[in-house]
C-alpha positions in Angstrom: 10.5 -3.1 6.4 9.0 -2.3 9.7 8.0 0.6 8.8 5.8 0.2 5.8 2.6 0.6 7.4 4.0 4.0 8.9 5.4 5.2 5.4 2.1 4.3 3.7 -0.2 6.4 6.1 2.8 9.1 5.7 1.2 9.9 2.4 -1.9 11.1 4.0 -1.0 11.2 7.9 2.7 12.3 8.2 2.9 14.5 5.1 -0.3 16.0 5.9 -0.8 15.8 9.7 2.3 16.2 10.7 2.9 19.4 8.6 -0.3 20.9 10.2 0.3 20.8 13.5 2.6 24.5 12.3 -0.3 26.5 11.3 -4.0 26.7 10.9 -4.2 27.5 7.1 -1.8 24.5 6.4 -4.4 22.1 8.4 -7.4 23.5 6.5 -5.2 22.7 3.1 -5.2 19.2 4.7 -8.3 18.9 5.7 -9.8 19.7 2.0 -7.2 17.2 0.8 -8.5 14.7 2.6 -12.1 15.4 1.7 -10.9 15.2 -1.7 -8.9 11.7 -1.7 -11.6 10.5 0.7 -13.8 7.6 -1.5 -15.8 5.1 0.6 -16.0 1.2 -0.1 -19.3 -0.9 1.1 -19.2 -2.0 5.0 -17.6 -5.6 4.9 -20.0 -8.0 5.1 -17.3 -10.4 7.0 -18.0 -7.9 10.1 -21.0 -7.5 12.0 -20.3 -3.5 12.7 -18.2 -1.4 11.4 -15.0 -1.4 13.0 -13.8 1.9 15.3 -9.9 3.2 15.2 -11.4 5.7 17.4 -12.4 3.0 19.9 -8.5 1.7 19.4 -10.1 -1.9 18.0 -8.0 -4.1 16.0 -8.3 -3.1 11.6 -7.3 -4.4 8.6 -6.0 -2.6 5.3 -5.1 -2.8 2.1 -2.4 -0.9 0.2 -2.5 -0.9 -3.3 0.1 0.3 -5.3 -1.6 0.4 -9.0 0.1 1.1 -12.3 -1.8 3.1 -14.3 -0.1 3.6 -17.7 -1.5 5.5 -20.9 -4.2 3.5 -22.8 -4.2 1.1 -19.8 -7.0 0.8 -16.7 -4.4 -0.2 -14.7 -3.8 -3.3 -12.5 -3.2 -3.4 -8.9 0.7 -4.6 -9.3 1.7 -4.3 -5.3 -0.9 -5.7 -3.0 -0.3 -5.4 0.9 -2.4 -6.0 3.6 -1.8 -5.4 7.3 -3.8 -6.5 10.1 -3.5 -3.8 13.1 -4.0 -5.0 16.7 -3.2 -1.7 19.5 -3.7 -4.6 22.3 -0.8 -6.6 21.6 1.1 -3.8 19.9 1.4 -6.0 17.0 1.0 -5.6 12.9 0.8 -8.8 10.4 2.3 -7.9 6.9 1.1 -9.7 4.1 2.3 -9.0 0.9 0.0 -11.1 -1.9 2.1 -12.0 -5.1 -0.2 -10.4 -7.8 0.0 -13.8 -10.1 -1.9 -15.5 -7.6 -4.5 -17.2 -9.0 -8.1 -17.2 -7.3 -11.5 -16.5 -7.5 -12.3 -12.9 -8.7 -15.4 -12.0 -6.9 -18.0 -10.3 -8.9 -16.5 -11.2 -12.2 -17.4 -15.0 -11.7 -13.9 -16.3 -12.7 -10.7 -17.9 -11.8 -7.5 -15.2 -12.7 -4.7 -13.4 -11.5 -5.6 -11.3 -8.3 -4.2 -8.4 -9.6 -6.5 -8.5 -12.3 -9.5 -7.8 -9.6 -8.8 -4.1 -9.6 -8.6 -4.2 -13.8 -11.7 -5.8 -13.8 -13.9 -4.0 -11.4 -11.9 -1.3 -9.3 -10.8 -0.8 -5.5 -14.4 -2.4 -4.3 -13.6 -5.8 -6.8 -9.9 -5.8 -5.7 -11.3 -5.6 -1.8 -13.7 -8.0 -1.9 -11.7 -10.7 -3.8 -9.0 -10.2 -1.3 -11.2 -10.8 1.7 -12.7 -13.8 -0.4 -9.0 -15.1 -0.6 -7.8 -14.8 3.1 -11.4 -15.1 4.6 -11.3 -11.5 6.7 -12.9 -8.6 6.3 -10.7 -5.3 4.8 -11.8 -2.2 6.9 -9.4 0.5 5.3 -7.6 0.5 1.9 -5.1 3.0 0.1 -4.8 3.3 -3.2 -1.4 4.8 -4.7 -1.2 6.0 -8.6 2.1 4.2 -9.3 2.7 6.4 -12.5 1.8 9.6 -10.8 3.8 8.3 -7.7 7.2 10.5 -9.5 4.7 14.0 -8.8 5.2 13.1 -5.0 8.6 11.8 -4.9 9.4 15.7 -6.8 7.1 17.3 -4.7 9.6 16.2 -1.9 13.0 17.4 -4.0 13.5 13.3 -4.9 14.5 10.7 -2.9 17.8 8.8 -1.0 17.6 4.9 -1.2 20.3 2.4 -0.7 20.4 -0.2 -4.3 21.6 -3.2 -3.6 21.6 -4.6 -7.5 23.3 -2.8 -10.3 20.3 -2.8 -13.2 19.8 -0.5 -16.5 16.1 0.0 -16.7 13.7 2.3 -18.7 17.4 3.9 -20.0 18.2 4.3 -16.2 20.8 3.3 -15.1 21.2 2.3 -10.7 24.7 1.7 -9.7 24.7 -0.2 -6.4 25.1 1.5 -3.2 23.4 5.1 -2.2 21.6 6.6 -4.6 19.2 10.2 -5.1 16.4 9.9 -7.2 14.0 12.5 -8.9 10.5 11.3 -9.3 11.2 9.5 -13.1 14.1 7.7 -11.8 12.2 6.5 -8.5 9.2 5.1 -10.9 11.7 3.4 -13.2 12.8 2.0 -9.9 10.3 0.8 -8.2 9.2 -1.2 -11.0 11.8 -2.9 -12.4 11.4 -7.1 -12.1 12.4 -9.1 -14.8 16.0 -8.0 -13.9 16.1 -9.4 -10.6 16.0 -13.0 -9.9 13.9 -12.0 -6.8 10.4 -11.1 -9.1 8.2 -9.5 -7.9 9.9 -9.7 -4.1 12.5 -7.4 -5.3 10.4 -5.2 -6.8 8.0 -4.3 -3.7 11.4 -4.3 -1.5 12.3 -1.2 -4.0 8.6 0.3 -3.4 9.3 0.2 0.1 12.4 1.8 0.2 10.9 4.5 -2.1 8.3 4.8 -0.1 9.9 5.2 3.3 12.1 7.4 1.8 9.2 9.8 0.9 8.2 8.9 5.1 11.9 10.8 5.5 11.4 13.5 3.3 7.8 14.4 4.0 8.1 14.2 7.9 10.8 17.0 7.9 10.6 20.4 8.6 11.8 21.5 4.7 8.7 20.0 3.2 6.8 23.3 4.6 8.4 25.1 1.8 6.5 22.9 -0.9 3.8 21.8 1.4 1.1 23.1 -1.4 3.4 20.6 -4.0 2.8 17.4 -1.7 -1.1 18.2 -1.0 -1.6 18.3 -5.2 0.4 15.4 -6.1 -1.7 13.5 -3.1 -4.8 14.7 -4.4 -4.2 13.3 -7.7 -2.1 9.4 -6.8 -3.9 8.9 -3.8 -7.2 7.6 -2.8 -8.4 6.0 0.8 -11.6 5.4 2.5 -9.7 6.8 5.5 -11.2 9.9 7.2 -8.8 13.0 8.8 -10.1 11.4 12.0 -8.9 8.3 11.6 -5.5 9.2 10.3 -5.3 10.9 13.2 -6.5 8.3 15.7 -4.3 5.8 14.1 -1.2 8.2 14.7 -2.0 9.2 18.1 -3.0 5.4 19.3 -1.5 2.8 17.0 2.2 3.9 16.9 3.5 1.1 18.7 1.7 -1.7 16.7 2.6 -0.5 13.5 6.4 -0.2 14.3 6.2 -4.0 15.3 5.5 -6.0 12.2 5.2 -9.1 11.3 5.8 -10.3 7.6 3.8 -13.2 6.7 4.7 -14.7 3.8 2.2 -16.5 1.1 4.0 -19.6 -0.7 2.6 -21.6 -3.3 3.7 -22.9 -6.6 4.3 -21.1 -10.1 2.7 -22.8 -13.0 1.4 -22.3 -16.4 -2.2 -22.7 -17.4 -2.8 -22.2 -21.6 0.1 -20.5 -21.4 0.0 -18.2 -18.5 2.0 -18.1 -15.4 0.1 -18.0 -12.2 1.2 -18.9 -8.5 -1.3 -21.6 -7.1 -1.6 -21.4 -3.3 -3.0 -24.2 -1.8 -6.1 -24.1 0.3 -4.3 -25.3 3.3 -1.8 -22.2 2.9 -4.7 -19.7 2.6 -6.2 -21.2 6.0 -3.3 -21.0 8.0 -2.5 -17.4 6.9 -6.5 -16.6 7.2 -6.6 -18.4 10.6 -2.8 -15.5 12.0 -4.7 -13.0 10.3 -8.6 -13.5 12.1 -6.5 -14.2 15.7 -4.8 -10.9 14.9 -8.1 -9.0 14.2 -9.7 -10.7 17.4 -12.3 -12.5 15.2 -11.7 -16.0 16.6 
């Protein structure tokens, strides 16, 4: 769990950094891979200026894990944000319940958050998250959910300790250690309905998936398919991170981002003409927006 933040830059600063650092035409591989993934959102209008990891100031971002299925735009079905500060060496975890129901900004309607990023995108899905909490979202990532299995191969699969015995997708997880090619870690990771935990489960199996691939990638053996991992990045991942700031953010925010704090968003489930959502109260939302501003040194 404390690593989370570390295994989702992984995909773009372990992986690809990290591998450089052994030669010259590898880190010119990475550095057109992160031109290519590289897709800018508007300057947050909750900020006066832009905010510098360079300059080692406190960020926020936003991880999206998004399932996009044949016939299907795709909704952002794991939402995470993390709010970064390298002066107390300390990282808020949020993870937002995607049947939260709130405003959906630009769309001029109450609905699921998740629905944000149906509706409208990364930009829609940013700006009704920062419309939720009340901060501004300086970074984001974007992960391809259904191409996810290209990057879990890339790496020869993935080790992850299952704590639930479940038969899903005509997979079948035993309890206990498991090895996972990149159909049987997307089968995985999404599983819900069989767990009494929801959606909770369901990102704790993301998360170990995830940091498994921070395992895999980060070793010496991934040289060997290092051309594998740059593809299946170039085509699951997206960020408005630049090389410069995955690098900045290695070299200066380590020890923040290996101390997290989760923050968890309660409310109450529901159903509205039929539909389940999760209604957070307004006094919920403050308190979390009020730990998350503190964190970014906004207040």
């Amino acid at each position: 769990m404390k690593k989370v933040f570390i295994a989702f830059i992984v995909f773009i600063g372990l992986i690809l950094v990290g591998v450089g650092v052994y030669a010259y035409t590898i880190y010119t591989d990475i550095q057109k891979t992160t031109e290519v993934i590289h897709k800018p959102i508007k300057k947050s209008d909750k900020r006066e200026e832009q905010v510098s990891v360079e300059k080692k100031q406190p960020f926020s971002i936003l991880l999206l894990g998004v399932d996009h299925r044949p016939g299907d735009v795709g909704r952002s079905d794991s939402m995470i944000l993390m709010t970064v500060n390298p002066t107390d060496n300390r990282t808020e975890m949020v993870s937002i319940p995607r049947d939260t129901r709130t405003t959906i900004v630009g769309k001029g309607k109450i609905d699921k958050i998740n629905h944000a990023y149906a509706f409208g995108g990364v930009q829609m899905a940013v700006n009704t998250v920062e419309n939720f909490l009340n901060i501004p979202i300086d970074y984001y990532i974007k992960v391809n959910m259904e191409g996810f299995k290209d990057i879990v191969n890339a790496v020869s699969g993935v080790d992850v300790d299952n704590d639930l015995d479940f038969t899903y997708e005509g997979n079948h997880f035993k309890k206990g250690k498991l090895h996972l090619n990149g159909n049987e870690a997307l089968s995985y990771s999404r599983m819900r309905k069989l767990d009494a935990r929801g959606d909770f489960g369901r990102e704790m199996r993301q998360r170990q998936v995830i940091e498994a691939v921070l395992k895999k990638g980060a070793s010496v053996s991934t040289l060997t398919s290092y051309n594998d991992v740059l593809k299946a990045i170039q085509n699951n991942i997206e960020t408005n991170l630049t090389l410069n700031d995955m690098i900045a953010i290695q070299k200066d925010y380590k020890d923040a981002a290996s101390n997290v704090n989760e923050v968890q968003i309660t409310g109450k489930g529901t159903k509205i003409d039929g539909i389940y959502y999760l209604q957070v109260p307004k006094e919920e939302q403050d308190h979390i927006a009020t730990q998350l501003r503190q964190q970014l040194a906004l207040q």
